[in-house]
C-alpha positions as CSV (number, residue, x, y, z in Angstrom):
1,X,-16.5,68.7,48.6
2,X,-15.5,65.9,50.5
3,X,-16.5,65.3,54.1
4,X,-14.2,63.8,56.8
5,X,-11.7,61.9,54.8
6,X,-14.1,60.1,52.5
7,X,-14.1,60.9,49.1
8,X,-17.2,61.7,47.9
9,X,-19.2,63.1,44.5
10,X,-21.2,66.0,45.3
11,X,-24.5,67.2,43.4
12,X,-26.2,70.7,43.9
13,X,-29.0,71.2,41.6
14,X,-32.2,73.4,41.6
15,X,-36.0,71.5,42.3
16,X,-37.5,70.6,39.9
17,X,-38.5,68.1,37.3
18,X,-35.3,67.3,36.3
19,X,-33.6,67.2,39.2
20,X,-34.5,63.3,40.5
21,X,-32.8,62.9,36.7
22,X,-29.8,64.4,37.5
23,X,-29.5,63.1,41.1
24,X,-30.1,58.7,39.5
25,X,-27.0,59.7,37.1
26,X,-24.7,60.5,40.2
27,X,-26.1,57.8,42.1
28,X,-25.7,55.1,39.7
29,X,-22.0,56.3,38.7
30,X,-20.9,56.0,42.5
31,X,-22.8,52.6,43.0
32,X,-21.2,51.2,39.3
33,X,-17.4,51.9,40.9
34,X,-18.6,50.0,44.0
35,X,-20.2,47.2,42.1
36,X,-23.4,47.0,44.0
37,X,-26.3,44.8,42.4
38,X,-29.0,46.2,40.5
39,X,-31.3,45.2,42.9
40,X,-29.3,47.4,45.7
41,X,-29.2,50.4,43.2
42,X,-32.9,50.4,42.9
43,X,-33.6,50.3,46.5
44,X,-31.3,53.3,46.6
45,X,-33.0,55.1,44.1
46,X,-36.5,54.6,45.2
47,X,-35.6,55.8,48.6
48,X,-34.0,58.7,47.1
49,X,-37.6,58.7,45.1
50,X,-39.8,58.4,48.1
51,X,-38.0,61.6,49.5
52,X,-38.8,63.9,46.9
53,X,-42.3,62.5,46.3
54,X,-43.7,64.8,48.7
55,X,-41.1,67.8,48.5
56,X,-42.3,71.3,46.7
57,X,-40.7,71.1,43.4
58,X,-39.4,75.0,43.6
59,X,-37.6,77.0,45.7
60,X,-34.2,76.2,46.5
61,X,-31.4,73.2,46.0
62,X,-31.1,69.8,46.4
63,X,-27.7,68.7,48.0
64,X,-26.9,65.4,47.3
65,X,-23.3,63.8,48.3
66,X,-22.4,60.1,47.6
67,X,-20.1,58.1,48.8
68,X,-18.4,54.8,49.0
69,X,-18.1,52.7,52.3
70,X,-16.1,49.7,53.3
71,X,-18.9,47.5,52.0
72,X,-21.6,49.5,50.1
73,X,-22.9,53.1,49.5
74,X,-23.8,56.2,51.6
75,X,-25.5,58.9,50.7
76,X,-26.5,62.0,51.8
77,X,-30.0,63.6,50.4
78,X,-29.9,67.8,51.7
79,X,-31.9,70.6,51.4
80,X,-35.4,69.2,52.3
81,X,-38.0,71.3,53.0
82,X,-41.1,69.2,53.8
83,X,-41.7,69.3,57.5
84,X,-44.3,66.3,57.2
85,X,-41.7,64.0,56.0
86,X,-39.3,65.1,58.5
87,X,-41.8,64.5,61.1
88,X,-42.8,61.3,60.1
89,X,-38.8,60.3,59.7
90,X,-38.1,61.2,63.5
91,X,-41.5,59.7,65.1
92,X,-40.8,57.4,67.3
93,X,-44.7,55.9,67.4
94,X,-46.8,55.0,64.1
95,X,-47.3,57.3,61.2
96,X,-50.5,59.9,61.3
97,X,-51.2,61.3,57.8
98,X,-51.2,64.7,57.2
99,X,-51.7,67.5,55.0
100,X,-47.8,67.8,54.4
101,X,-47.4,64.2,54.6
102,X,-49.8,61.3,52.8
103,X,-47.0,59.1,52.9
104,X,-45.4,56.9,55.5
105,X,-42.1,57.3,54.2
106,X,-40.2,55.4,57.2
107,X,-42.2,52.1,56.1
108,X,-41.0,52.9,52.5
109,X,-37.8,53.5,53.2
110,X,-37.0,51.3,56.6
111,X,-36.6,48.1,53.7
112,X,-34.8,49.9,51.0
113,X,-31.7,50.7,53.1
114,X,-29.8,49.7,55.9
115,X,-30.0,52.6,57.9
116,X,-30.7,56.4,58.0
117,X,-30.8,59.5,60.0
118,X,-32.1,63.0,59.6
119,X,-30.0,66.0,60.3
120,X,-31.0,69.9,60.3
121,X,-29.2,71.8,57.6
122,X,-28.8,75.5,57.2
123,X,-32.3,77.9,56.9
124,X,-35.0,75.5,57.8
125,X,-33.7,72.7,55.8
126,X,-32.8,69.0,56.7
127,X,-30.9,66.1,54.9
128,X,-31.3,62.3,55.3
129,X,-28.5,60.4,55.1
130,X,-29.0,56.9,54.1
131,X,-26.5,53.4,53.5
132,X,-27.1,50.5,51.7
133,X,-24.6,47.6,52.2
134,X,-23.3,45.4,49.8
């Protein structure tokens, strides 16, 4: 699947334990053909991390697309359920805890990449897309 005219690796796998696993590989792979540091590919991974840490870990896919940009990697992390997370994503003030949210996840993530956004998907779901530069 490729969106726009990008090309791009795409991932669908079911929640679970093995499923951050699975999703490193891809990411990893892409970010080897663009050469990115190993420091870049961690922060990458971590945010990748820090958006499943809070997600149920059954009951439906994960959707993961990567691609490459003119100077770095984009990525796109769908099928998200947790509505916490979300919320805290879009806030536009400072982070209140919650049952389906303990973590601050913008303050994780905000360093790790360059930028993201959050986007509905289809039944209740949302992705994050996220780019780190080079």
């Amino acid at each position: 699947m490729a969106c726009d005219s990008r090309e791009s690796v795409v991932l669908r796998t079911r929640k679970g334990a093995r499923a951050l696993s699975l999703l490193r590989v891809v990411i990893s792979g892409t970010a080897s053909r663009r050469n990115l540091l190993m420091e870049q590919l961690d922060d990458i991974e971590l945010a990748v991390e820090t958006l499943l840490a809070e997600e149920p870990q059954t009951g439906g896919d994960l959707v993961l697309e990567v691609w490459s940009t003119g100077n770095g990697l984009a990525l796109s992390l769908g099928g998200l359920v947790n509505s916490g997370v979300k919320a805290a994503l879009l806030a536009p003030g400072s982070f209140t805890p919650s049952e389906r949210c303990l973590l601050d996840v913008r303050m994780l993530i905000e360093p790790l990449v360059d930028r993201y956004s959050v986007s509905e998907g289809p039944q209740g779901t949302f992705s994050v897309e996220m780019e780190k530069r080079a």
